[in-house]
DSSP file (Angstrom, degrees, kcal/mol; ACC not computed):
  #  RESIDUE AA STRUCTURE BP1 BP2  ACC     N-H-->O    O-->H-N    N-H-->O    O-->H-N    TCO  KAPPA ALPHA  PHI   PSI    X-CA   Y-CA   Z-CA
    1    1 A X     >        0   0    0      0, 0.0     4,-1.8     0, 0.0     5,-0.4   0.000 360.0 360.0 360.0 -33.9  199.4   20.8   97.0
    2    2 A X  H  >  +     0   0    0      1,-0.2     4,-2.1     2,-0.2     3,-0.3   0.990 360.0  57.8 -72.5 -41.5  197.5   24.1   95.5
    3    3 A X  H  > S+     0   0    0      1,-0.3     4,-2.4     2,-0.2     5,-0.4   0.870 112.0  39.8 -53.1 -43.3  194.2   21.6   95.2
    4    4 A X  H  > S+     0   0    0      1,-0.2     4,-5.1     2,-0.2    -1,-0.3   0.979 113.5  46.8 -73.4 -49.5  194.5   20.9   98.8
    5    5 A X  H  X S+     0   0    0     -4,-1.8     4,-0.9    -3,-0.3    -2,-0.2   0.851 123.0  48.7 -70.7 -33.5  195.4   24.7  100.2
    6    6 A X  H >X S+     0   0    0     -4,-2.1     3,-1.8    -5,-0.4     4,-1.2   0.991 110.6  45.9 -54.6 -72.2  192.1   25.5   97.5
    7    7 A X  H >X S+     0   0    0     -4,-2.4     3,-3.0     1,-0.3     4,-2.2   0.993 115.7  41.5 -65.7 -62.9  190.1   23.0   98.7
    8    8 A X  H 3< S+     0   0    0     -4,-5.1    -1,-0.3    -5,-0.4    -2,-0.2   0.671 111.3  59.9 -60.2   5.4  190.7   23.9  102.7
    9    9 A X  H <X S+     0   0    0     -3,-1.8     4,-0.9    -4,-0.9    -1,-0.3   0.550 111.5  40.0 -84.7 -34.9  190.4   27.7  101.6
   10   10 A X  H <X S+     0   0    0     -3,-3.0     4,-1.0    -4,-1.2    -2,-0.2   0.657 114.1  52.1-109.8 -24.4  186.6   26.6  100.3
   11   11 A X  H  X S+     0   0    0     -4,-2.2     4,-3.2    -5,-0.3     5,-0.4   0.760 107.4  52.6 -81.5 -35.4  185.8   24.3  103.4
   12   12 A X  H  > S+     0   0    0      2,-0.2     4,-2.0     3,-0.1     3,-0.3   0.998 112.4  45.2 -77.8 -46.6  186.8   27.3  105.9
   13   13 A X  H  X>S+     0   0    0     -4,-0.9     4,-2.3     1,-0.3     5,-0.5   0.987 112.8  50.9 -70.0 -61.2  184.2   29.9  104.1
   14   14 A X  H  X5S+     0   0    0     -4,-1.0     4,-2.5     1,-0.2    -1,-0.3   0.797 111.8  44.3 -31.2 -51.4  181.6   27.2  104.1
   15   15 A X  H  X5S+     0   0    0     -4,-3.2     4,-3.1    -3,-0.3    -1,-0.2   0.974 112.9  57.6 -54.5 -45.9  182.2   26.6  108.1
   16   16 A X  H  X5S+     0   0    0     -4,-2.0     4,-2.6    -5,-0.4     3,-0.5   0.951 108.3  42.7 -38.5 -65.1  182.2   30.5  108.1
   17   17 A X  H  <5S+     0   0    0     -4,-2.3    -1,-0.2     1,-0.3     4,-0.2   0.873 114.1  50.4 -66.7 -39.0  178.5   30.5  106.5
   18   18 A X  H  <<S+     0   0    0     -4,-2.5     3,-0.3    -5,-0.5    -1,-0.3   0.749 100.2  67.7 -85.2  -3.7  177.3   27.8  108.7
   19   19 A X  H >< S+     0   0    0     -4,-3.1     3,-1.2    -3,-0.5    -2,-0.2   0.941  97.5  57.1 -21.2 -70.0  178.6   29.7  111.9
   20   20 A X  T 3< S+     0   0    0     -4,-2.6    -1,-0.2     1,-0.3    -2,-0.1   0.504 101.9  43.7 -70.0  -8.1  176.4   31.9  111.4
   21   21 A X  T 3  S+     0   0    0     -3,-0.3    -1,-0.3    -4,-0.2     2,-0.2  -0.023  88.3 115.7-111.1  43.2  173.1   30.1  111.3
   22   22 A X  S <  S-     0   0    0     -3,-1.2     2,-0.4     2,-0.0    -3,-0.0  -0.408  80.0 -98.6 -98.1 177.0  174.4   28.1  114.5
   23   23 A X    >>  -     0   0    0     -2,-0.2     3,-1.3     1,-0.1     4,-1.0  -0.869  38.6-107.5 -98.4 134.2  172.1   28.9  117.9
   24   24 A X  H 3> S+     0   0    0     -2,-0.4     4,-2.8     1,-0.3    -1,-0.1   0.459 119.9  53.8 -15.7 -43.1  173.7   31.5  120.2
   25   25 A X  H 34 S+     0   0    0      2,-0.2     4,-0.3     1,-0.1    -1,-0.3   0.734 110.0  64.5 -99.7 -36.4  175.1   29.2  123.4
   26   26 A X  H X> S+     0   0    0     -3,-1.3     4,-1.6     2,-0.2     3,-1.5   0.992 108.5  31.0 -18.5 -79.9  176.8   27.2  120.0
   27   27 A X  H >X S+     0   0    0     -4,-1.0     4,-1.4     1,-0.3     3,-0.7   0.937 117.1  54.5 -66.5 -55.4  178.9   29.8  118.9
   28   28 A X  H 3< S+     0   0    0     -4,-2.8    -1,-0.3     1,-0.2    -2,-0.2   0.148 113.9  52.9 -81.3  30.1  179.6   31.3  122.4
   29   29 A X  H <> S+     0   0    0     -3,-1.5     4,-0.7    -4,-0.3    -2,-0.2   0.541 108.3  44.9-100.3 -84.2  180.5   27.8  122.9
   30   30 A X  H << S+     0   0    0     -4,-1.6     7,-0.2    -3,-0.7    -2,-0.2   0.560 110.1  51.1 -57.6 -18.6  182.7   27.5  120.4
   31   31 A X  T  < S+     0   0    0     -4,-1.4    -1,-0.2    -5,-0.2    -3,-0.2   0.917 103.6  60.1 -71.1 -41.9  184.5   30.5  120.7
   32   32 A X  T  4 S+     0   0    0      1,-0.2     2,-0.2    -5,-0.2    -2,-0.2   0.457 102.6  48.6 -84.9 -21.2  185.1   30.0  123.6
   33   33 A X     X  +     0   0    0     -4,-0.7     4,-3.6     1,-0.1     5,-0.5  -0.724  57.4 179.8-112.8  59.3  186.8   26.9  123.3
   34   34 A X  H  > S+     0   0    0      2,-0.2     4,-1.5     1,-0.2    -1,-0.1   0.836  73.0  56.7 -42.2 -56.1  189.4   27.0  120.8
   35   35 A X  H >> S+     0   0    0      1,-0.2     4,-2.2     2,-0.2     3,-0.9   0.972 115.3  42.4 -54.1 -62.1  191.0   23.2  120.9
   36   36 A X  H >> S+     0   0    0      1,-0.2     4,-2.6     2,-0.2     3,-1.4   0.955 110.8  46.5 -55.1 -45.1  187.7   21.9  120.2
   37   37 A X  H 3X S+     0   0    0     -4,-3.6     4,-1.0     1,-0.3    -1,-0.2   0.666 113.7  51.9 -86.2  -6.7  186.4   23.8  118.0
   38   38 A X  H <X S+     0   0    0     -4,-1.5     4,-1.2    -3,-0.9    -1,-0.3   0.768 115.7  46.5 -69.9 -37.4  189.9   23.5  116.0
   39   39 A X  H <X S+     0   0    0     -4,-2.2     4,-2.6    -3,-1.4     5,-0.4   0.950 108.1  49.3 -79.7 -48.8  189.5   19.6  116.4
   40   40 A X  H  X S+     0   0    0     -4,-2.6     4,-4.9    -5,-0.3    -1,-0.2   0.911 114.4  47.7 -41.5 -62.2  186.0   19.4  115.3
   41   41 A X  H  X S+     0   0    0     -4,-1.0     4,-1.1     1,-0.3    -2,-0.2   0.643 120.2  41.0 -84.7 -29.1  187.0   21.9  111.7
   42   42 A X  H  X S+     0   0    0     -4,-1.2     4,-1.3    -3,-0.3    -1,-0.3   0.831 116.6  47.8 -91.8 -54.9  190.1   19.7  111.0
   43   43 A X  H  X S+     0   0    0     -4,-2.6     4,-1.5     1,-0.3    -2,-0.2   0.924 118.0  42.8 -80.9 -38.7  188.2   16.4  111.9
   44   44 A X  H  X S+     0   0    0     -4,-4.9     4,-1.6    -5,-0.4    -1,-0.3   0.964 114.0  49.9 -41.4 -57.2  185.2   17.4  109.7
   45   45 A X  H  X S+     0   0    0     -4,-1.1     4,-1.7     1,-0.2    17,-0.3   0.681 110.5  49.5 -77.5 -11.4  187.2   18.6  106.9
   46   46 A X  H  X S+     0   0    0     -4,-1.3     4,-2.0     2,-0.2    -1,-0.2   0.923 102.0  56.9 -96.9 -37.9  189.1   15.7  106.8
   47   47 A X  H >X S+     0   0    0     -4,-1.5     4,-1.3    -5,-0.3     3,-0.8   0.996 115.5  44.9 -41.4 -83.4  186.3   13.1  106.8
   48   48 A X  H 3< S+     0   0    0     -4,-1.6     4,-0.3     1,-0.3    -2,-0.2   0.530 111.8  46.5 -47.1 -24.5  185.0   15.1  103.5
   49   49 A X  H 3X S+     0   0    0     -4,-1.7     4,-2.1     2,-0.2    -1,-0.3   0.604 101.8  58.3 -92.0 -25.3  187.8   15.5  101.8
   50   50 A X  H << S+     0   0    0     -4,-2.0    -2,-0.2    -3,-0.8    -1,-0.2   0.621  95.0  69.1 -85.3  -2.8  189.1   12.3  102.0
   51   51 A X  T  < S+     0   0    0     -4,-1.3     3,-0.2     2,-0.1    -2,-0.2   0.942 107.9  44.5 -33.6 -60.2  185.6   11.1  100.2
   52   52 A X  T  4 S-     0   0    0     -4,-0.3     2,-0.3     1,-0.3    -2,-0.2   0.886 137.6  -9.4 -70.6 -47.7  187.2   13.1   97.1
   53   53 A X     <  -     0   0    0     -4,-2.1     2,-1.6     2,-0.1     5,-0.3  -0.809  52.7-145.8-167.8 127.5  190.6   11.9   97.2
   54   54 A X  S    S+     0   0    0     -2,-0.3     2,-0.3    -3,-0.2    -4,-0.1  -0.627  73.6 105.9 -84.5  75.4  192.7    9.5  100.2
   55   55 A X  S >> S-     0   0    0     -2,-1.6     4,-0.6     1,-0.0     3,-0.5  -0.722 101.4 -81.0-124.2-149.5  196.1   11.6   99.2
   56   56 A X  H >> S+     0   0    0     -2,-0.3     4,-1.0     1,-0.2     3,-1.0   0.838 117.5  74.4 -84.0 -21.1  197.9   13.8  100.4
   57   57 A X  H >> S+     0   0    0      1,-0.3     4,-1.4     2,-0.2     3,-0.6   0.804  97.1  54.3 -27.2 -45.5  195.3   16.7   99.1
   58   58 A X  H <> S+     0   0    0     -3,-0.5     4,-2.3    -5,-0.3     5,-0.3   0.837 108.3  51.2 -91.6 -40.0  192.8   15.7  101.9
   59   59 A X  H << S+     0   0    0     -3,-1.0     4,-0.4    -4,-0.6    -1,-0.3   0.544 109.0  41.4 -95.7 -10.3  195.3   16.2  104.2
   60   60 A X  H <X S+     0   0    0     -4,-1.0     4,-2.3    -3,-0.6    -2,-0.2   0.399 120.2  51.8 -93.1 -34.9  196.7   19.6  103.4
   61   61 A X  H  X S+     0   0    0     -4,-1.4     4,-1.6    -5,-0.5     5,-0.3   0.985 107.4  51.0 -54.5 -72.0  192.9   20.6  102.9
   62   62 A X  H  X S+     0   0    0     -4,-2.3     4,-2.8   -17,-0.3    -3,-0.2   0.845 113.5  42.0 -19.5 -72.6  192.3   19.3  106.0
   63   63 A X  H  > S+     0   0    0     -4,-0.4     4,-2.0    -5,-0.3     5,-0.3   0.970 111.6  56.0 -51.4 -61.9  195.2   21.3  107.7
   64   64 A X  H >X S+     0   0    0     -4,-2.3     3,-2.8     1,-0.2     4,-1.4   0.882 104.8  49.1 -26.1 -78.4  194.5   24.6  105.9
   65   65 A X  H 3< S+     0   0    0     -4,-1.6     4,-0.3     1,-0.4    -1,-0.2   0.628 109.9  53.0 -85.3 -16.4  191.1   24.9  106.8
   66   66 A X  H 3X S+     0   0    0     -4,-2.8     4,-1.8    -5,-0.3    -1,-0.4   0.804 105.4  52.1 -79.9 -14.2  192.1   24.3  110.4
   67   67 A X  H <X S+     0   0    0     -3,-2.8     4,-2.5    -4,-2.0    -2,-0.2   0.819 112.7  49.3 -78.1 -39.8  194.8   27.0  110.6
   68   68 A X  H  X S+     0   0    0     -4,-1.4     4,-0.9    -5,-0.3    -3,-0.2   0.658 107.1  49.8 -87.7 -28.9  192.2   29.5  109.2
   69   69 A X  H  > S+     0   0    0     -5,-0.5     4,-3.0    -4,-0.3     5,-0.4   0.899 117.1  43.3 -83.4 -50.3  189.3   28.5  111.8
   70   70 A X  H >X S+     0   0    0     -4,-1.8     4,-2.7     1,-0.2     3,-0.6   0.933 119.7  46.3 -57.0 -67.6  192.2   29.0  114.9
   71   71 A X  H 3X S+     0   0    0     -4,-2.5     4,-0.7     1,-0.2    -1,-0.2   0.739 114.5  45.1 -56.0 -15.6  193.4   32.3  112.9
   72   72 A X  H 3X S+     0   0    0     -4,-0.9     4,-4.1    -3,-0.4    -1,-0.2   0.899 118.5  44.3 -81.1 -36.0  189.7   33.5  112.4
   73   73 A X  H <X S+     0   0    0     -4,-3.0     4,-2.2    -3,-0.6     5,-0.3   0.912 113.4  48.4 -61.7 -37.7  189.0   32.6  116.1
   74   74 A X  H  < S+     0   0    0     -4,-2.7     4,-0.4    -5,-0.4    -1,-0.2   0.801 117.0  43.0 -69.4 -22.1  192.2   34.2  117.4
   75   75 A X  H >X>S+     0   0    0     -4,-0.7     4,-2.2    -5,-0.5     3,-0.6   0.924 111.3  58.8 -64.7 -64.9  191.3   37.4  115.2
   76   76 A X  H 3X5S+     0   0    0     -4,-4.1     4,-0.8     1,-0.3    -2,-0.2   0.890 108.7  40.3 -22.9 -76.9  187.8   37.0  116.4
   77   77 A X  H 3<5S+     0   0    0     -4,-2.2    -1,-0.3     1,-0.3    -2,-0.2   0.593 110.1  55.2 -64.5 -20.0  188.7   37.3  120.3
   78   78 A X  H <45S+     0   0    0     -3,-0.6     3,-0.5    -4,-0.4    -1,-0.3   0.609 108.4  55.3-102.1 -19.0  191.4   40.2  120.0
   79   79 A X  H  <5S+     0   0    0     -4,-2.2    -2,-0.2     1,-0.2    -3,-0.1   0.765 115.6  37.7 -73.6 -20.8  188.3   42.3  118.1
   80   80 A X  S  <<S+     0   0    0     -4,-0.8     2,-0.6    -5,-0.5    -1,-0.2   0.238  84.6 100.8-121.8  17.5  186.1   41.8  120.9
   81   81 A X  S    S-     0   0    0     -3,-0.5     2,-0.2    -4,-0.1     3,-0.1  -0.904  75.5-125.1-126.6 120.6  188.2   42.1  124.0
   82   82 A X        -     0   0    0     -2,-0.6    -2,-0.1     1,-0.1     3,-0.0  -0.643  32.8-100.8 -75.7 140.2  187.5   45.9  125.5
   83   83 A X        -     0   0    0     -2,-0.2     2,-0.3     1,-0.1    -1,-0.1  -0.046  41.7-116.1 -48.4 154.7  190.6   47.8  125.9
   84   84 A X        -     0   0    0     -3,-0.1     2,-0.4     2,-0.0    -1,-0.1  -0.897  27.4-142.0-102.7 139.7  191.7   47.7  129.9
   85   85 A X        -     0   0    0     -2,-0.3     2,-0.7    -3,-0.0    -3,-0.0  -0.975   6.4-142.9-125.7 149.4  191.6   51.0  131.3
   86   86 A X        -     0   0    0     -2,-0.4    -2,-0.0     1,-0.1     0, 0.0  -0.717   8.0-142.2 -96.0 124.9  194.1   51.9  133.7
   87   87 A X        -     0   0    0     -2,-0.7     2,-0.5     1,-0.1    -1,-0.1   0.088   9.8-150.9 -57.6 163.8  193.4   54.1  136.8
   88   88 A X              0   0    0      1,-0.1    -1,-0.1     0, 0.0     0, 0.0  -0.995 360.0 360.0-143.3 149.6  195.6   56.3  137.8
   89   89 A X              0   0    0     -2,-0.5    -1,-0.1     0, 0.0    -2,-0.0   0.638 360.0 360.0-111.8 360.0  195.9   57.3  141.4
């Protein structure tokens, strides 16, 4: 179980690092779009990791690294959302 939570700990920085060289309408794409881009980082990770090993590892990898792309997006979007300001009359 730590090999898996490891391994989907080292698959989420890696998405991280290719994020960033993605083309602009990508990302604001992806952001924007949470369920996909959740489905996509889980469906990826799980395709590669089960190369290394069909247990249950691949499948806790797998899972990690998708809980960490929704928490980075959900972080993501509450950083970047301007405060509302309220008028007062």
């Amino acid at each position: 179980m730590t090999e898996g939570l490891m391994l989907g700990t080292i698959a989420w920085a890696s998405m991280l690092a290719t994020f960033t060289h993605l083309p602009k309408r990508v990302k604001k794409f992806l952001i924007g779009h949470f369920l996909v881009t959740d489905a996509i980082a889980t469906g990826l990770t799980y395709t590669f990791l089960s190369g290394i090993s069909k247990s249950l590892m691949s499948v806790i990898g797998s899972l990690t690294c998708g809980l960490l792309v929704n928490f980075t997006l959900m972080g993501y979007s509450q950083l970047n959302n301007e405060p509302r300001s309220v008028k007062s009359s």
